[in-house]
C-alpha positions as CSV (number, residue, x, y, z in Angstrom):
1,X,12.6,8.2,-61.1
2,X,9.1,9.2,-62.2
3,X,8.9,5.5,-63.9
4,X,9.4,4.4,-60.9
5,X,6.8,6.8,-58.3
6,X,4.2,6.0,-61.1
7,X,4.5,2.0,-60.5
8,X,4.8,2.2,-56.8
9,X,1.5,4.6,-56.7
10,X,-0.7,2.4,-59.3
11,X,0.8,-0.9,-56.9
12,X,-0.6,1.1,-54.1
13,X,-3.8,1.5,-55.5
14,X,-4.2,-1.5,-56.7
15,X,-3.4,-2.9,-53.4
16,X,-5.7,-0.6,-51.5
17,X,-8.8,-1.5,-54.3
18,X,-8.3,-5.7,-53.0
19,X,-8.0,-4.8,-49.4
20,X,-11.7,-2.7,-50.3
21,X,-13.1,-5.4,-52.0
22,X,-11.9,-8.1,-49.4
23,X,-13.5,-6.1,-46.7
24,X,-16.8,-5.5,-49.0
25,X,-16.8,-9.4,-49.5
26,X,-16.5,-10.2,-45.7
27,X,-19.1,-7.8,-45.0
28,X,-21.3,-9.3,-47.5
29,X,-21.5,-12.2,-45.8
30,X,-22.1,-11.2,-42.1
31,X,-24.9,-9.6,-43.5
32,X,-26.3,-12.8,-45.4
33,X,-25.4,-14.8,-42.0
């Protein structure tokens, strides 16, 4: 059971870090455009 919280919050936050960098990335270029 804790096997399994532990992969589900480190897929989380792993998830959450690309969404951040997507959003840094597209901000990156509307500031370059």
């Amino acid at each position: 059971s804790f096997a399994i919280e532990d992969y589900g919050v480190k897929r989380l936050l792993s998830l959450t870090e690309e969404e951040i960098e997507g959003r840094f990335q597209k901000y990156k270029r509307m500031i370059k455009v």
